[in-house]
N, C-alpha and C positions, 0 to 999 in steps of 0.2 A: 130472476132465478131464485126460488124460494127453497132454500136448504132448513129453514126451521120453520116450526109449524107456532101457533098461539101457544100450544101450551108449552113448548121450549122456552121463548120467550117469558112465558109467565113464571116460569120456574126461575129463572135469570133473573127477572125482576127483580122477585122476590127476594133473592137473596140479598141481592145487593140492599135493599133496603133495610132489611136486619143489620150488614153489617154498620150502614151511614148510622142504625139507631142504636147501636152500641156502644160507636162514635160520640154521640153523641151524651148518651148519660152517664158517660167514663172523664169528658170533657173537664167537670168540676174538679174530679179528684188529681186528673193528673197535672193542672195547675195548681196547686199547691204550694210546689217547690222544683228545682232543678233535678233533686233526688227521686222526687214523687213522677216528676214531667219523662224523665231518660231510666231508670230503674224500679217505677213502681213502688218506690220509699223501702229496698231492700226487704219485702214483706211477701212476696209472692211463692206458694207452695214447689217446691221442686219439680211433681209433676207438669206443672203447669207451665214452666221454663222448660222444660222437658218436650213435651207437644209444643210451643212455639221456635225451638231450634229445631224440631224436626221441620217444620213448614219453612223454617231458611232453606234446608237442602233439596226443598223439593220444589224447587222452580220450574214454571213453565217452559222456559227455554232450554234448559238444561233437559228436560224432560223431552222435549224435541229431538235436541241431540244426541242422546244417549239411544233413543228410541232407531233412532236413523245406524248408530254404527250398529247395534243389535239385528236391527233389517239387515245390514251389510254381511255380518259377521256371526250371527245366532249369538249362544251365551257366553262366548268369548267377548264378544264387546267390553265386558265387563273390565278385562282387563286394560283395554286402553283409558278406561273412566279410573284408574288409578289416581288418572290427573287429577281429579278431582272429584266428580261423581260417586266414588266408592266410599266417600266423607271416611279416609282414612286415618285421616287427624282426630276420629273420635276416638279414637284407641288411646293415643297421649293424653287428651282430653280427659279421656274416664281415670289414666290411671294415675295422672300426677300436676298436667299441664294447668287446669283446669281449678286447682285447688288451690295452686304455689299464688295464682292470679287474683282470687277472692279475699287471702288472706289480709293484700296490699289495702283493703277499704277504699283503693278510688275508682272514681265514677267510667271515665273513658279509658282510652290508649296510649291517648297522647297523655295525659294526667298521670299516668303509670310508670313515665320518664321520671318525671322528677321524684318520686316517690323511692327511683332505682339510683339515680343519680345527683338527685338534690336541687335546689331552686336556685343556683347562684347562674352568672351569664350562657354558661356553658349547659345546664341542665335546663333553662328557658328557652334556649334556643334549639335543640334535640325535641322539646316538645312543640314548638311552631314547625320545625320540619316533617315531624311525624304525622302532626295534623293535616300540614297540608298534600300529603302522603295519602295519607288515609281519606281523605277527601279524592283524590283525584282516582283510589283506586273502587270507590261506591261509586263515582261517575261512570265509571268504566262496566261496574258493573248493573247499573241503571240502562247503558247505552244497549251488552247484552240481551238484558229481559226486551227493550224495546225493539230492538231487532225481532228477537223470538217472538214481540207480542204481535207485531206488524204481519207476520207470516203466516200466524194463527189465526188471523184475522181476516186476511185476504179469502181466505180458504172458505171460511164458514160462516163470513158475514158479506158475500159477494153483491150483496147490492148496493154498499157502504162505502166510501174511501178508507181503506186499512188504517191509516195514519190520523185522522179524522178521530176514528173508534179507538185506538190507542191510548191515543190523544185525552180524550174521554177517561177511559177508564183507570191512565196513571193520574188525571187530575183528582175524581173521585178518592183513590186512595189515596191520593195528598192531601184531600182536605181532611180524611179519617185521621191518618197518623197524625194531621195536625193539631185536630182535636183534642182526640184523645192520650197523645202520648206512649209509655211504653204501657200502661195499662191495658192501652185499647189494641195495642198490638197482641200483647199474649194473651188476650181475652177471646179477641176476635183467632186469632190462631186456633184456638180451642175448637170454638167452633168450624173452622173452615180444616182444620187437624183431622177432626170427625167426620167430616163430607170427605174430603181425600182418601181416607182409609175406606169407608163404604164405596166409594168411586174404587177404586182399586180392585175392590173385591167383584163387584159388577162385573167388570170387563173383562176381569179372568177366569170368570165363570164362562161369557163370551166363547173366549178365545180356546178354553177346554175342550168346550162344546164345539167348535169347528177343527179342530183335531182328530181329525177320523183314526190314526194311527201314525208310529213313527215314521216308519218308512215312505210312507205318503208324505209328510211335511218336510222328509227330508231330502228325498226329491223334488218337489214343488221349489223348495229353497235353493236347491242346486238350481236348479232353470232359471228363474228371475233373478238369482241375485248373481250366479258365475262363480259360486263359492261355493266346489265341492263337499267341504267340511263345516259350512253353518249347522249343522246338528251337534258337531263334538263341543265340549267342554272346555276338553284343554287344551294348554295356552300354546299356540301356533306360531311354529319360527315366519314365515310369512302368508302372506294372504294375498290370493289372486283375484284377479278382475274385481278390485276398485275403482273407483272414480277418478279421476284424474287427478281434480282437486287435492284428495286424501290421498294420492300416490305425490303427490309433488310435496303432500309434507312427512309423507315415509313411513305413514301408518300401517303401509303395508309390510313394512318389518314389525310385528307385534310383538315378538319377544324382544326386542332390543327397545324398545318402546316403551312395554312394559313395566322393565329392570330402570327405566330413567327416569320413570314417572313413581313410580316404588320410592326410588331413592329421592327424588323430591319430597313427595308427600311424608317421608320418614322427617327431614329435614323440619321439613315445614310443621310438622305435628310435635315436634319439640320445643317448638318455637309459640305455639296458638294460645291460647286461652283469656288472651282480652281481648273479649267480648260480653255486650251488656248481659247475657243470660247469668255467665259467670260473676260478673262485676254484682249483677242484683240478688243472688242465692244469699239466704238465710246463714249460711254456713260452708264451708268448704266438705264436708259429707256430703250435701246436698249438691254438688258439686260433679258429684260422682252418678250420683242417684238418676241427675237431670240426662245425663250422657247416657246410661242405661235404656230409657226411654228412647231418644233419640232416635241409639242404634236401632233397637225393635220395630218402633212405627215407621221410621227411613225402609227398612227392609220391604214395606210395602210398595216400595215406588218400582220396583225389578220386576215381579209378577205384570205391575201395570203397562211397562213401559215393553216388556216382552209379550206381552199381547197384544197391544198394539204392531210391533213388528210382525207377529206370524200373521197379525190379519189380515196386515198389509203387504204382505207376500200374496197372500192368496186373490187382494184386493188387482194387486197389480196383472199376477196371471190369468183374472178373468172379464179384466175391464180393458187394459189399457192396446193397441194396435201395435202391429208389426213393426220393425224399427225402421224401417223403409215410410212408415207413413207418418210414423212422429216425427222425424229427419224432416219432411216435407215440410210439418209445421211448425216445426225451429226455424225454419229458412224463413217463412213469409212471416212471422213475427219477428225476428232479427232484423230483417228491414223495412218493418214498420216502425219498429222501434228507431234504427236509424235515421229513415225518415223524417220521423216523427220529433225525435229526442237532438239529434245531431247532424241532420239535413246537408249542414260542409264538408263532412268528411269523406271520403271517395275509399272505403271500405271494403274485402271481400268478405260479405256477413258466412260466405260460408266454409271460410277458413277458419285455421283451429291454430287458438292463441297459442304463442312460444316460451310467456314467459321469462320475458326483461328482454325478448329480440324481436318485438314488434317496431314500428316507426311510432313514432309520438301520436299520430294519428290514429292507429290504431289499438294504441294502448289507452289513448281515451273512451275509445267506443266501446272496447270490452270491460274497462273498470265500470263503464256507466253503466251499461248493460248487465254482468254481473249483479250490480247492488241495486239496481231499480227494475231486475227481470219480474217479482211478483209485483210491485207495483203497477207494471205496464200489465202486464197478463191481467190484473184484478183492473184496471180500467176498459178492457177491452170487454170484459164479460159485464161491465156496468153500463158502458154505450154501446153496443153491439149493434145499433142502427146507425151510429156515425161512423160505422167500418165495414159498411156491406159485402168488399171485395176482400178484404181479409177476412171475414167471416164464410164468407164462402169458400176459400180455401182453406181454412180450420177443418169447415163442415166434410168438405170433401174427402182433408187427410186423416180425421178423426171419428165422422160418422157426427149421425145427430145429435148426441148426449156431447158434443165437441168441450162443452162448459166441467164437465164433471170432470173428463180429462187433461183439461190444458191446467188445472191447477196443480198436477204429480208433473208435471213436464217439468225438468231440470234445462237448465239454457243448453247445455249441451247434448238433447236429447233423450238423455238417460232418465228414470224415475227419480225426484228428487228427494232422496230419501230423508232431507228434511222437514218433507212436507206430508209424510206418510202418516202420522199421529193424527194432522186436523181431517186428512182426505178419510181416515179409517173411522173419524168421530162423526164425518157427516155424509159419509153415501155408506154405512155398512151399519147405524145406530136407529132403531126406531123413535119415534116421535117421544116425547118423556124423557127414558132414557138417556137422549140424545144429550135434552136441557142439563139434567144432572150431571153426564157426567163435561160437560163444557163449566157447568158451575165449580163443578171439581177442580178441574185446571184451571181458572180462574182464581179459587182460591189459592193455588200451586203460585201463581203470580203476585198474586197481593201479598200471601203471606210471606214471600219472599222480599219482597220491594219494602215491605214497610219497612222492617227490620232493618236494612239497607238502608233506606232514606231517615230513618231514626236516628241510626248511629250517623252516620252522614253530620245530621243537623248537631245533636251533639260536639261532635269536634269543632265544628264552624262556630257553637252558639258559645260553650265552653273555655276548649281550648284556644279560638284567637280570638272570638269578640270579647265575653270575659276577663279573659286571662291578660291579652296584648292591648288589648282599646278602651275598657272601660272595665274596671276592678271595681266599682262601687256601683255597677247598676246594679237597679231595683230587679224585681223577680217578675213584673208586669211585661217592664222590658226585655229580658231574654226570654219570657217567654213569645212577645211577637218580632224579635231573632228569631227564637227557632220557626217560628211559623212563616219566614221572609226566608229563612235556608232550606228551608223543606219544599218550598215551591221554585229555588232557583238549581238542586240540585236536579228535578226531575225535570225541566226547561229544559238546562245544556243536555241532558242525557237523552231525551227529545229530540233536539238537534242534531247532535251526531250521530247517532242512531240508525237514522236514516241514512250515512255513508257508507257503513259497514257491507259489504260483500256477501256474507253469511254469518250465520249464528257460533260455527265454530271456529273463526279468523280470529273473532275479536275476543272467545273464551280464552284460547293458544296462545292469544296473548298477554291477557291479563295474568295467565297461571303462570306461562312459563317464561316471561319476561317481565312485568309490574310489580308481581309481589314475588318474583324469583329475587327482585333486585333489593330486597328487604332481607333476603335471609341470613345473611352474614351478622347484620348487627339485631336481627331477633334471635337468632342463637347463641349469639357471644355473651347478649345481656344478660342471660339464665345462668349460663355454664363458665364462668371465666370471669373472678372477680377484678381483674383490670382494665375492662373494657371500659371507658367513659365515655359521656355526653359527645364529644366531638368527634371520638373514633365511632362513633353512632349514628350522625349527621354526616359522617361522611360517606360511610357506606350504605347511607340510606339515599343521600341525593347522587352519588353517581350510580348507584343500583339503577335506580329510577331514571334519569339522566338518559342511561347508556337504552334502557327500553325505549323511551320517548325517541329518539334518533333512528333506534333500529326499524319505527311505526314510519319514521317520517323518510328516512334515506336508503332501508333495506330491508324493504315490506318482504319479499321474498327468502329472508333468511330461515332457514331447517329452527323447526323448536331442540333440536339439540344444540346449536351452538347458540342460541338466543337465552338456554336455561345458561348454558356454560357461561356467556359473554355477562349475563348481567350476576348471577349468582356467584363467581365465580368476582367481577369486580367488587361485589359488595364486601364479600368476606375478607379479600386485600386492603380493602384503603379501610374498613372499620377497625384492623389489627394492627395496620402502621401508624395511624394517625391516632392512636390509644397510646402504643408505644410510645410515639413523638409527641405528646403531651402529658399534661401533670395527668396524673390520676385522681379520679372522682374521692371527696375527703373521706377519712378511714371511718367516719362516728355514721356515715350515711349511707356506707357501703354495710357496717357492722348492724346498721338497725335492718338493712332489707333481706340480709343473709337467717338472721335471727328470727323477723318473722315469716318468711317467705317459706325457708328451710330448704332450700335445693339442691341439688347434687351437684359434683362438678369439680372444676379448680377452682376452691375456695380457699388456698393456702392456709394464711394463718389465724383467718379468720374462724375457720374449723377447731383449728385448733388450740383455741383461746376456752372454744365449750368445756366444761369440765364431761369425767369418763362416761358416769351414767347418761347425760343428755344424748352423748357421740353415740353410742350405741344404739340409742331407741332412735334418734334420727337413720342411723347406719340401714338399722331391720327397715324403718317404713323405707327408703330408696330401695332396698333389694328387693322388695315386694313389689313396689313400683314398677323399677323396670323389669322385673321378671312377667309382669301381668301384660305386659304393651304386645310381646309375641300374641301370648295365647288370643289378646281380646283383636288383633290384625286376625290370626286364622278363625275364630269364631263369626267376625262382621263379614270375609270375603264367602267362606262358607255358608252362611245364612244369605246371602242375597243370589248364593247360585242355586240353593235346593230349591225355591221356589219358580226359579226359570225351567229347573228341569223338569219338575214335576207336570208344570204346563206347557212343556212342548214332550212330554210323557217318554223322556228319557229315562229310565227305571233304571239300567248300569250308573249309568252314572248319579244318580240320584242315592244309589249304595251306596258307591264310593265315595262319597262328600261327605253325609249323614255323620259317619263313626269321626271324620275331621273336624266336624262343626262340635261335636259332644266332648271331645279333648281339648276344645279351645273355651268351649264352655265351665269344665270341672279348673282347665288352671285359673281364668277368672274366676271362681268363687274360691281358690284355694288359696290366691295369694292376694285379691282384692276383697271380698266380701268378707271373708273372715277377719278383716284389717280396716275396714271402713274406720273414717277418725271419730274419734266423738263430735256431739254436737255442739259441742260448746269448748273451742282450742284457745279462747284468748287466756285464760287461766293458764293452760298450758304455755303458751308462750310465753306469759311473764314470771312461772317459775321456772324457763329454761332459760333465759336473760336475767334475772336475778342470782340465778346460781351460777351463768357463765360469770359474771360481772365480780364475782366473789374470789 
């Protein structure tokens, strides 16, 4: 079944071989040093960190997902991507998070600990657990993109093993990052920044152009998706006819959703800004400058991912059969797949799971089923001669084109609206085209994974082989460390991968349970000068702890009491166990307050500053946080006028417009005009000289 043509192909080539030769002539410089190898030797232009965070948030799988609830939901989706996808932490980022972080000069996250709380047993030990923290949450999210990449694959490379090509293509990008380092990450970002954006613009040219008018699409979208209100905007107390799946985790209350995924990412976006973009800026200005970009070029990924949605409304309303007949071929693939996969079990394939009240039996067949349903589907359209009798009742329930439709088919019969992004790239995209824009999303992938599996190896090469194993290796050696951690993070994330159920099981849980379970002691370390090394470690390891249990013992737990259960432990036992021990020493606490400069409870350490320093520190915090509203209404506003404008909502596209211009005047009113200088380290040693006095 030939879905690309040669010159798809050749265009895919192609790129790829630019990015391995980029890889490749960056190689020299970024072995260097540890600093050159993970930051680029802190020398990299702001734009340029700018365009490689935006290709962090623009992942292929996330891009899957987002695309699917938007299918679901029209441009309300937007709102349950609060979880993450709205990249609402750029807002603390641009206005203060992001700067307080540069100021520190160290390389990682975990290296960041001791810098806040000092190198003695207590401050070594907070940086082993944060690394290994941070480690297990890139795994996690490695395992993500590979899920997403498996799905993407099945779909559009159907004559290939999914897992195979996966395979493939994360190993390729291992050996780049390994190459080249961060160099060759924000290098290559640039470039594949640049294809994303043009890809972007493509498809929503597309997607315009199949827009006859609104009431037409807003129709169409009532019928296929069951959601009378996909056309409206705004934010809906509930939402009917969901999927199961997304009812069982209560998506379909959107406004209470909304309000909990808001107040996470609020939490969480006071808490962010170690990470390598920030850690490598020239300057903490540049700090601000990089998030700027960011936000603007991310904005393009909404038009993209909502065009893909409408087309894939339309895709579904004029391809896919009666639900009577796709019901038929759930059934005979369900027990093929039985047969096939689990042959013991004495199953009813066309019974509908309960969710924790099946028999052990049959909670086997549907887990396995669930997480290996494209799999199986993309094997059957690869031998389709060693299943003649199954194929024949495909052909019968589906019609002759059976192959182009069993890839939307959801196990439960429904369109599987996480597969509507590849199915809309490869039966609705002409020949060319088609290449670019799968080159597009491709780079959506890499440019996310490197970044990932970067920092990944950092911590591992850093903070425990350096740091815990070997203090005196040479710079030969950590560098093939990192080139031995960069090939075993994306292995396990490989491996597991392949268990996961769907793309948004294991996002759900990474957001609102992995690094929910870090928030207590990433926001106490900013805002609360008694927090130390051990009340840190401990509500980092039972943060974490208590997710890991809830994966392993109560898979089925609601993401509200999962954010509660873990966010909610971390914040307790990092407050008691601070209390209950010494406090981190006063000369190490007084040096990170001094150059960091942060708001908060900083008792007397504030006010030890003499009057002039207190007040110009006072004005940059009131800026700060008065700028985080405006630049949250400016980012959510910018990423809706472009869905509206392409699904040719004009009211609502009014109505936005004058919110997004108010959110834009209070950023430049209280950040732009307030930008730091470029040069704070003079600054900082006459506000420490004169506290000192």
């Amino acid at each position: 079944m030939n879905i690309l043509t040669s010159l798809d192909y050749t265009v895919i080539i192609g790129f790829l071989a630019i990015i391995m030769f980029v890889g490749l002539i960056m190689s020299r410089r970024a072995s260097k040093s540890m600093e050159h190898y993970y930051l680029g030797g802190r020398n990299l232009p702001w734009f340029m960190l700018g365009v490689s965070g935006m290709s962090n948030w623009f992942d292929l799988t996330g891009t899957m997902i987002i695309t699917s609830f938007l299918f679901l939901l029209g441009p309300t989706g937007l709102f349950i991507e609060f979880r993450g996808g709205a990249v609402l932490v750029l807002a603390f980022m641009l206005a203060y998070t992001g700067k307080w972080h540069r100021r520190s000069g160290c390389m990682t996250p975990a290296e960041w600990n001791t810098y806040r709380f000092g190198s003695d047993f207590s401050g070594e030990f907070l940086r082993l657990v944060s690394a290994l923290i941070g480690v297990l949450c890139i795994i996690g999210m490695v395992i993500y993109m590979v899920r997403g990449a498996t799905l993407f694959m099945s779909l559009l490379f159907p004559d290939f093993n999914p897992v195979a090509l996966t395979l493939g293509l994360l190993a390729f990008a291992s050996v780049f990052t390994i190459l080249a380092g961060f160099y060759g990450v924000v290098l290559t970002d640039l470039v594949q920044g640049s294809v994303m954006i043009v890809g972007c613009i493509v498809i929503s040219v597309f997607a315009w152009n199949a827009v006859t008018d609104a009431p037409t699409l807003a129709a169409t979208a009532a019928e296929v998706t069951g959601n009378p209100n996909w056309y409206a905007s705004s934010l809906q107390w509930k939402v009917e006819n969901m999927p199961q799946v997304y009812v069982d985790k209560g998506y379909n209350y959107l406004f209470m959703f909304a309000l909990l995924y808001m107040l996470r990412q609020c939490v969480n976006g006071m808490t962010t800004g170690a990470e390598s973009r920030f850690f490598a800026a020239r300057n903490s200005r540049e700090c601000g400058l990089q998030c700027v970009v960011q936000g603007v070029m991310v904005m393009f990924r909404w038009p993209l991912m909502i065009s893909f949605a409408v087309m894939g409304i339309f895709f579904v309303k004029d391809v896919m059969p009666p639900a009577e007949n796709t019901q038929a071929a759930v059934l005979a693939l369900r027990e093929d797949f039985r047969a096939s996969k689990t042959p013991a079990l004495a199953v009813n394939v066309a019974a509908v799971p309960e969710n924790g009240r099946e028999t052990p039996d049959e909670a086997a067949f549907w887990g396995a089923l669930k997480s290996g349903w494209h799999e199986h589907k993309a094997e059957i359209v690869r031998n389709a001669a060693h299943a003649p009798a199954l194929v024949a009742q495909l052909r019968s329930a589906l019609g002759d084109d059976w192959r182009k439709k069993l890839g939307v088919i959801g196990w439960d019969g429904r369109a599987d609206a996480e597969m509507i992004l590849p199915a809309v790239l490869a039966y609705k995209m002409s020949p060319g085209i088609k290449g670019f824009l799968i080159v597009a999303l491709l780079a959506a992938l890499m440019g996310a994974l490197t970044g990932q599996i970067n920092q990944g190896s950092a911590l591992i090469t850093r903070d425990i082989y350096q740091n815990f194993l070997r203090k005196k290796a040479g710079n030969r050696e950590l560098i093939l460390v990192a080139y031995v951690s960069t090939a075993a993070i994306v292995i396990i994330g490989i491996w597991l991968g392949r268990l996961v159920e769907n793309i948004n099981q294991i996002w759900s849980w990474i957001v609102m349970g992995l690094t929910a379970g870090s928030l207590g002691p990433g926001f106490l370390r900013l805002y609360w000068w008694r927090t130390n090394a051990w009340g840190m470690a401990a509500g980092m390891f039972v943060g974490g702890l208590a997710a890991v249990l809830q994966a392993a013992l109560w898979p089925g737990m609601s993401e509200w009491w999962l954010f509660l259960m873990c966010g909610g432990l971390s914040f307790a036992f990092a407050i008691a166990v601070s209390c209950l021990t010494k406090g981190t020493d006063a000369s190490v606490v007084r040096h990170f307050y001094r150059t960091t400069r942060p708001f908060g409870a900083w008792g007397r350490f504030k006010a030890e500053l003499d009057a002039p320093t207190r007040l110009a520190w006072e004005k940059e915090h009131r800026n700060d946080i008065l700028t985080v509203p405006f630049a949250l209404l400016a980012q959510v506003t910018l990423f809706l006028l472009p869905m509206q404008l392409i699904t040719k909502n004009t009211g609502a596209l009014a109505a936005t417009l004058p919110l997004f211009l108010a959110g834009a005047a209070g950023i430049y009113w209280f950040w732009w005009r307030n930008l730091p200088p470029k040069d704070e380290t003079l600054l900082n040693s006459i506000a420490e000289t004169k506290s000192a006095e």
